[in-house]
C-alpha positions as CSV (number, residue, x, y, z in Angstrom):
1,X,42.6,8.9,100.0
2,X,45.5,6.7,99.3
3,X,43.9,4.1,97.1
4,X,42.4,7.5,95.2
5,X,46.0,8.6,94.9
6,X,47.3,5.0,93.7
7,X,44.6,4.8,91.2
8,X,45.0,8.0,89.9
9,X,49.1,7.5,89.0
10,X,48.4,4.0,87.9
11,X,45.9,5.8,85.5
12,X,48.5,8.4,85.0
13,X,50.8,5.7,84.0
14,X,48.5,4.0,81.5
15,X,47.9,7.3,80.1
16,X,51.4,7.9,79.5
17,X,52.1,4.2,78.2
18,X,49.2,5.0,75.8
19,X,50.4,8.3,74.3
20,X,53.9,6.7,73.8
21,X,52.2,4.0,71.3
22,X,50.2,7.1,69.6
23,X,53.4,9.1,69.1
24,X,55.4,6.0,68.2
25,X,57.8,6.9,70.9
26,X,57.9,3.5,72.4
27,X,60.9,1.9,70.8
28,X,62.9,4.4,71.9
29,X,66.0,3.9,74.2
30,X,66.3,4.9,77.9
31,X,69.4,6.6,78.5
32,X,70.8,3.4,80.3
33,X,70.1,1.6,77.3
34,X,71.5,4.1,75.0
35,X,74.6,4.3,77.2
36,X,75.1,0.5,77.3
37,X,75.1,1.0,73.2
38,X,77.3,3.6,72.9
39,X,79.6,1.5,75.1
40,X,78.9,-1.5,72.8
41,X,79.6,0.6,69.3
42,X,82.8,1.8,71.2
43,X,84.0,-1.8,70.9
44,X,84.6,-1.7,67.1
45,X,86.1,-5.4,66.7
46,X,82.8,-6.6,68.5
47,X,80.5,-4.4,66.5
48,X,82.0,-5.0,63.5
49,X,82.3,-8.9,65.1
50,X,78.4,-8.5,65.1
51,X,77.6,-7.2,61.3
52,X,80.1,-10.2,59.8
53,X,78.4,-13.2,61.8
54,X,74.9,-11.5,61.2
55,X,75.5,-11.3,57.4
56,X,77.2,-14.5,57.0
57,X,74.4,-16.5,59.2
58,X,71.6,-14.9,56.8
59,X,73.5,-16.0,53.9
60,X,73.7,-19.3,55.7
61,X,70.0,-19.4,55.8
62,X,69.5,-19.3,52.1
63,X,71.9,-22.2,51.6
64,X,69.7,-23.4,48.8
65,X,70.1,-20.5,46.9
66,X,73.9,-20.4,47.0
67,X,74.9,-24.1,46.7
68,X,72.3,-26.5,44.8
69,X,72.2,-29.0,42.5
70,X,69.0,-27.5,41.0
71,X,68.6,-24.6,38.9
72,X,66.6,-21.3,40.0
73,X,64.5,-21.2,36.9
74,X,64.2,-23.9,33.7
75,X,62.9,-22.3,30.7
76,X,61.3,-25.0,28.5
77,X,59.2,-24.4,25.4
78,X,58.0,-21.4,26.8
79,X,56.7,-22.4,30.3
80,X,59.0,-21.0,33.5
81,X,59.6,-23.7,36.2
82,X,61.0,-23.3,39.5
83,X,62.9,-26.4,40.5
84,X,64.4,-24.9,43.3
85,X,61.0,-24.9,45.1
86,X,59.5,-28.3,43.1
87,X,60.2,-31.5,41.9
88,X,59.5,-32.4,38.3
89,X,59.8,-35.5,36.8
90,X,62.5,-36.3,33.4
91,X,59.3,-36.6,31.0
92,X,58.3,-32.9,31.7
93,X,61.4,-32.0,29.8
94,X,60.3,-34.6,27.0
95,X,62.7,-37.4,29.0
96,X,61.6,-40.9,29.2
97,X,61.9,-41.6,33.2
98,X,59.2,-40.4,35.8
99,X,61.8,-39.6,38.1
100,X,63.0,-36.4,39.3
101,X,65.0,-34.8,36.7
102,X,68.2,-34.5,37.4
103,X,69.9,-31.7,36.0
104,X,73.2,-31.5,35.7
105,X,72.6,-34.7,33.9
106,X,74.3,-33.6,30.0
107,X,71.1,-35.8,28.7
108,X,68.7,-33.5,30.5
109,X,70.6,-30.5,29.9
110,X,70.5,-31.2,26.2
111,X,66.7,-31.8,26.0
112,X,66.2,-28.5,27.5
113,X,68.4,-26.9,25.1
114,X,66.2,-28.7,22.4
115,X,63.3,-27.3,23.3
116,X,65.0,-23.6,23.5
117,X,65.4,-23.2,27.4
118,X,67.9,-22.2,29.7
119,X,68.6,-22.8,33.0
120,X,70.2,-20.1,35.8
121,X,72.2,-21.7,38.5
122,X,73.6,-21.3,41.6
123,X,76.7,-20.0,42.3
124,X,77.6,-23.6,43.3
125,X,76.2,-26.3,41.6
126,X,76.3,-28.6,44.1
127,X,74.5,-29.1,46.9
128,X,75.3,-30.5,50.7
129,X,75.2,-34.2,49.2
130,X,75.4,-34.2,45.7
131,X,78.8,-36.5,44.5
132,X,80.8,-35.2,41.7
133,X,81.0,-38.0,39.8
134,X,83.6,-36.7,37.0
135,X,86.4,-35.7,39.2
136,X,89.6,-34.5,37.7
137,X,91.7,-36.9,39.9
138,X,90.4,-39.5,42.6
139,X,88.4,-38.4,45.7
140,X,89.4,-36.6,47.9
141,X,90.1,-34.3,44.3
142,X,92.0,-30.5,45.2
143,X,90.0,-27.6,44.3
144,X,89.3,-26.3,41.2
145,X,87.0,-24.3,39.4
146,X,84.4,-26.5,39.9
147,X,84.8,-27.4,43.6
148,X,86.0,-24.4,44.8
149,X,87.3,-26.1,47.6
150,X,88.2,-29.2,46.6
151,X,85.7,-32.6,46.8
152,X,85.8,-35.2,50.2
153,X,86.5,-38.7,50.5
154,X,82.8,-39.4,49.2
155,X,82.8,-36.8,46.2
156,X,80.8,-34.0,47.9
157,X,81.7,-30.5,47.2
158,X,83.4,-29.3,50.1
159,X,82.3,-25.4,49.8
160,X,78.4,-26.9,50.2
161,X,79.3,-28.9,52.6
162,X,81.1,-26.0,54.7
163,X,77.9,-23.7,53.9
164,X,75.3,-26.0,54.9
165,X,77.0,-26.6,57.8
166,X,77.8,-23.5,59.1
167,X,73.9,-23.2,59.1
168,X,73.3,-26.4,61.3
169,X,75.7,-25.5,63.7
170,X,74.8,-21.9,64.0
171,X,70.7,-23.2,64.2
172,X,71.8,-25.6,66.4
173,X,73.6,-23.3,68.8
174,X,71.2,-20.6,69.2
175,X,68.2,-22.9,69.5
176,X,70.2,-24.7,72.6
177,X,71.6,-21.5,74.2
178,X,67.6,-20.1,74.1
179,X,66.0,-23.2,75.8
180,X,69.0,-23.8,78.0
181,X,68.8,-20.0,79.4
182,X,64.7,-20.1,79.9
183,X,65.2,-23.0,82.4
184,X,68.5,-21.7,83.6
185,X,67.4,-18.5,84.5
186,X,64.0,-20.2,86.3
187,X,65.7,-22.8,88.1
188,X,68.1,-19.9,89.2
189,X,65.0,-17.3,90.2
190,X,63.3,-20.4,91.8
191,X,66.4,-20.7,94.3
192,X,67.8,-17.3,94.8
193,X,64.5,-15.9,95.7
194,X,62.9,-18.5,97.9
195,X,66.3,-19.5,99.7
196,X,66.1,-21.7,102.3
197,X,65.7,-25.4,102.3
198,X,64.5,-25.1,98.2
199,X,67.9,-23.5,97.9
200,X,69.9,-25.8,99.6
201,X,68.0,-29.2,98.2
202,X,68.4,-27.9,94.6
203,X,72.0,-27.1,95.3
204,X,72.2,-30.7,95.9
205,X,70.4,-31.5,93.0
206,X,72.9,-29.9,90.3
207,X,75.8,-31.7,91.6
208,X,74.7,-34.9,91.2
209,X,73.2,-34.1,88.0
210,X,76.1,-32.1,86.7
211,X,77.9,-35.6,87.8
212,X,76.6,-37.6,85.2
213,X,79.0,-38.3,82.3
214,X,77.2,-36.6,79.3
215,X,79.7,-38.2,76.6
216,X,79.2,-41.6,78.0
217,X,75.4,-40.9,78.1
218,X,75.3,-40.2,74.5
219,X,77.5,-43.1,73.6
220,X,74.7,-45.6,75.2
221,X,72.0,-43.5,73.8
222,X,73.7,-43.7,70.0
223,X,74.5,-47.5,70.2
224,X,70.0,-48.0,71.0
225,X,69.1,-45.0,68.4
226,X,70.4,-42.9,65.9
227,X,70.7,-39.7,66.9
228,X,69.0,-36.6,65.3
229,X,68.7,-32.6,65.2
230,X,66.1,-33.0,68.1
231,X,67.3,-35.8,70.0
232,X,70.7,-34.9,70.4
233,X,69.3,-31.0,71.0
234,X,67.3,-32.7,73.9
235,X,70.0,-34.8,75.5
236,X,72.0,-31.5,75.7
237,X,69.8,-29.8,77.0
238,X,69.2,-32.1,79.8
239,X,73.1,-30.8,81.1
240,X,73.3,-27.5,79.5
241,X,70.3,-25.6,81.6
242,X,72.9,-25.1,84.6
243,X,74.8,-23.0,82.8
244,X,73.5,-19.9,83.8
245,X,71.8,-21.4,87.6
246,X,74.7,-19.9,89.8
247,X,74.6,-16.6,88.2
248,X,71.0,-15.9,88.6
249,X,70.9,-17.6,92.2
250,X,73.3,-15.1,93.1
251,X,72.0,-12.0,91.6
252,X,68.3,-12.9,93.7
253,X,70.1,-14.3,96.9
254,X,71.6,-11.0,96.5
255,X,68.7,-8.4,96.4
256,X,66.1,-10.4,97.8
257,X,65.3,-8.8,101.0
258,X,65.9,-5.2,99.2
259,X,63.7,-2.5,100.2
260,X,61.4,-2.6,97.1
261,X,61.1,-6.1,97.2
262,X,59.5,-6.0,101.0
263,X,57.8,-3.1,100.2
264,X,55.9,-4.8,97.2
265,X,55.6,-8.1,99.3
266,X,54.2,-5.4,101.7
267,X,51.6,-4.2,99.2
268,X,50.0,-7.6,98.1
269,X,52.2,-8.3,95.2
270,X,53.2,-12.3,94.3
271,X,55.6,-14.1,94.4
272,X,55.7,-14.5,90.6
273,X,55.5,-11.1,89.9
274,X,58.5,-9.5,92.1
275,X,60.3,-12.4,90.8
276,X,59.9,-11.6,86.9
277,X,59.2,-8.0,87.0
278,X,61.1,-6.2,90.0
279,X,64.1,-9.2,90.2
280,X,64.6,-10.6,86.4
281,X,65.6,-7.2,84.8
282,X,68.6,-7.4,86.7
283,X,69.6,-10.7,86.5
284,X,69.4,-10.5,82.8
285,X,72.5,-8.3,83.0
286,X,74.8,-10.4,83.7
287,X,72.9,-13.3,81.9
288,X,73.0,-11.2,78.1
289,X,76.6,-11.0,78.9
290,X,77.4,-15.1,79.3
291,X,74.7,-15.9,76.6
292,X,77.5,-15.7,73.6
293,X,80.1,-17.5,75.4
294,X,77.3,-20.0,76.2
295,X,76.7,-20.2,72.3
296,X,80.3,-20.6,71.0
297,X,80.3,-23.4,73.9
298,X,77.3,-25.4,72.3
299,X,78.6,-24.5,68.8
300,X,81.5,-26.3,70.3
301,X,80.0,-29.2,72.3
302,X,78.0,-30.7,68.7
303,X,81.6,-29.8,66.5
304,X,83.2,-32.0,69.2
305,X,80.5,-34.5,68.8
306,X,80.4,-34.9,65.3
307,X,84.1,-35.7,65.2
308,X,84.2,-37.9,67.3
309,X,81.1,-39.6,65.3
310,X,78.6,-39.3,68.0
311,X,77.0,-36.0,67.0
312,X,74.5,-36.0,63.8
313,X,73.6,-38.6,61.2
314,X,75.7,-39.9,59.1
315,X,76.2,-37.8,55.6
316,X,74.9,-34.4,58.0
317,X,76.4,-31.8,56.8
318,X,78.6,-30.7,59.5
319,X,82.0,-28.9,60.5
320,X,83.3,-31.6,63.4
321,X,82.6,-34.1,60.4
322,X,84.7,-32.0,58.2
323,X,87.5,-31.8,60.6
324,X,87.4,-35.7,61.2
325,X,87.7,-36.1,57.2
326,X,90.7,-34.0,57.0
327,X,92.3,-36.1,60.2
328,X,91.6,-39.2,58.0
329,X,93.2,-37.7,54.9
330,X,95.9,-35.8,55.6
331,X,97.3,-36.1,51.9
332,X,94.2,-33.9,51.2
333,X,95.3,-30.9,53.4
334,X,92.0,-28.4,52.0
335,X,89.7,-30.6,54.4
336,X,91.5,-30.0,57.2
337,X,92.4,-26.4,56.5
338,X,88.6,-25.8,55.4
339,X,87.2,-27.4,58.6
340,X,89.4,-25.0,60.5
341,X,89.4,-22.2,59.6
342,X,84.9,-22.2,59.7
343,X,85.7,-23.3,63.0
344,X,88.3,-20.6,63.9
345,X,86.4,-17.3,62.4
346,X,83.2,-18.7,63.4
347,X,84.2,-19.2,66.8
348,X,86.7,-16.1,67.1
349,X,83.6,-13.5,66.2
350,X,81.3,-14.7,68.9
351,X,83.8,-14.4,71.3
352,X,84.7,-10.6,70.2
353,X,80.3,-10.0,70.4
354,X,80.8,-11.8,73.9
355,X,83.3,-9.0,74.5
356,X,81.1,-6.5,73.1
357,X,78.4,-7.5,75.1
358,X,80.3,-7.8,78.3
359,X,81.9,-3.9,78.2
360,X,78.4,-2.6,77.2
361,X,77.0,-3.6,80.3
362,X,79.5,-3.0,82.9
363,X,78.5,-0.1,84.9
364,X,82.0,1.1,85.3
365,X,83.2,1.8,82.0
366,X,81.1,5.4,80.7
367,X,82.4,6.9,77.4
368,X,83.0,10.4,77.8
C-alpha cells in the first residue's frame, strides 16, 4: 500500500506540473519569490541601479551601430549596400583600388555623390581603432564636435574607444563571474556535503592554491605569449573559482545531516540528487547575493590589468588602458576624467544591484 500511495502523489504531482504548462501558469512566482521582489523593488537606487546598467550594456552590445567608421546604408546608382555588415572593394563605387573602401575617404565620398548616393552614419563616425588623421591641434586633440570626447595619444576617438570598451569589460565580467560560480559552487557542494577527510584535504588544497601569486603568474605567462580574451579569461579563472567555496561549504556543512536529507538518503535517493535538488536551492541564496560583488571584482581585476599593461592586446579597446593614457598625459585631462568616470558609474551601479540583491533575500526584512 505504500508504494501505491507514493505512486499515486508522484502521479498527482506530474498531473499538476502538467496542467500548470496547459494553463501557462508556470512562470508564475511563489510567494517567497514574489516577496524577495517586492523587497528588491523597495530598494529604488538598486532597481533603478538595474534598468540603467541593463540599458547601457544592450546599447554596449550594438557598439557597431553607434560608433563606426562605416556607414549603415550606401546608396549608389540605385543599388542599396550594407557596409556595416560587408566589405566592398573602392571599384564598386567606380574607384580604382580593390581594397576595401574606405569611407570617410572625401575621394570615396565624392564618387558616391557622383553617382547620386548617400550614405547614413553613425552617430559616431569612428570606430574603436579608427585614427583621426585631420586633428584640429596635435594628439591627444580636446573634444570637439567631432570627437566628442576628445582624441588619445594615437588619434582614436576617445567616445569609441570608451563604448567598445565598456562592452569588453562588461562581457568579460559576466562570462568570468558565470564559470567561476559553476566550479565554485561544486567544489563547495563537493566539501560541505561529503565532510570528512574530502573536506579537510580540499581545505588544504585552496590555501596553497590561493598562495600562488596571480600578478606574477601572468607576468611570466605575458613575457612567453601574448595574452588574449580567452587566455587571460582562463588564467583568471584558475584563481577566481574560490570565490564562492566557503560560502557554499558552509551552507551544506550546515544542513547536511537535516532531517529531509536522512530521510531521502533513507529512501534510496543519491548522492547527486540531494546535493543539487534538496541542498543547492539554498545555497544559491546567499550565492545570487555575492555574485554582483563578484562581477564588479572581475570588472576590476582585467581594468587593473590593463593598466598596468598586462591585461588585453595592445590597441584593445579597454577602460584600465584608458586610465593608463590619461596617467601618461596629464596635459590632456579628458582621458583621465573619461577613464574615470566609466569606471566610477560602471562600478557604483553594480554595487547598488549588489545591494538590491542582498535586502531581497534576507529573510528578515518583510515590507509591510
Amino acid at each position: 500500500m505504500g508504494r501505491s500511495a507514493d505512486r499515486l502523489r508522484v502521479a498527482g504531482g506530474l498531473r499538476v506540473r502538467l496542467l500548470q504548462r496547459i494553463t501557462g501558469r508556470k512562470f508564475a512566482l511563489s510567494p517567497i519569490n514574489r516577496r524577495r521582489w517586492r523587497n528588491f523593488k523597495a530598494n529604488k537606487r538598486g532597481y533603478w541601479s538595474l534598468w540603467i546598467f541593463l540599458a547601457l550594456f544592450v546599447l554596449s552590445l550594438f557598439a557597431e551601430f553607434i560608433a563606426n567608421d562605416r556607414p549603415f546604408i550606401v546608396t549608389y546608382r540605385g543599388d542599396i549596400y550594407t557596409p556595416v555588415f560587408a566589405d566592398y572593394p573602392e571599384t564598386t563605387f567606380g574607384g580604382f583600388f580593390q581594397t576595401n573602401a574606405d569611407y570617410r575617404d572625401p575621394e570615396v565620398q565624392r564618387l558616391i555623390a557622383e553617382g547620386g548616393g548617400r550614405m547614413i552614419w553613425p552617430l559616431i563616425r569612428y570606430d574603436n581603432r579608427t585614427i583621426n588623421l585631420n586633428p584640429p591641434s596635435p594628439v591627444p586633440s580636446p573634444p570637439t564636435s567631432e570627437n566628442w570626447l576628445g582624441t588619445d595619444d594615437q588619434g582614436r576617438d576617445v567616445a569609441a574607444r570608451m563604448i567598445y570598451g565598456f562592452r569588453i569589460s562588461v562581457l568579460f565580467g559576466i562570462v568570468l563571474t558565470i564559470a567561476s560560480s559553476i566550479i565554485g559552487v561544486a567544489a563547495g557542494a563537493v566539501q560541505g556535503y561529503f565532510g570528512g577527510w574530502t573536506d579537510l584535504l580540499f581545505q588544504r588544497f585552496i590555501e596553497i592554491w590561493t598562495s600562488v601569486p596571480t600578478l606574477y603568474l601572468l607576468i611570466i605567462i605575458a613575457a612567453v605569449i601574448e595574452p588574449n580574451f580567452w587566455i587571460l579569461l582562463g588564467i583568471l579563472l584558475l584563481f577566481s573559482w574560490v570565490s564562492l567555496v566557503g560560502v557554499v561549504r558552509a551552507e551544506f556543512l550546515r544542513g547536511r545531516n537535516f532531517e529531509y536529507v536522512k530521510a531521502a538518503r533513507a529512501l534510496g535517493l543519491g548522492n547527486g540528487a540531494i546535493m543539487f535538488r534538496h541542498r543547492l536551492p539554498n545555497a544559491m541564496v546567499a550565492t545570487l547575493t555575492f555574485m554582483p560583488f563578484i562581477l564588479n571584482g572581475s570588472i576590476t581585476t582585467l581594468t587593473s590589468l590593463d593598466f598596468l599593461g598586462f591585461g588585453l592586446p595592445p590597441g584593445s579597446p579597454s577602460l584600465g588602458e584608458l586610465l593608463a593614457q590619461g596617467k601618461a598625459n596629464l596635459q590632456a585631462p579628458w582621458l583621465g576624467l573619461t577613464g574615470f568616470f566609466s569606471i566610477a558609474i560602471m562600478l557604483s551601479l553594480l554595487i547598488f544591484i549588489g545591494e538590491a540583491v542582498r535586502d531581497a533575500f534576507d529573510p528578515r526584512k518583510v515590507l509591510q
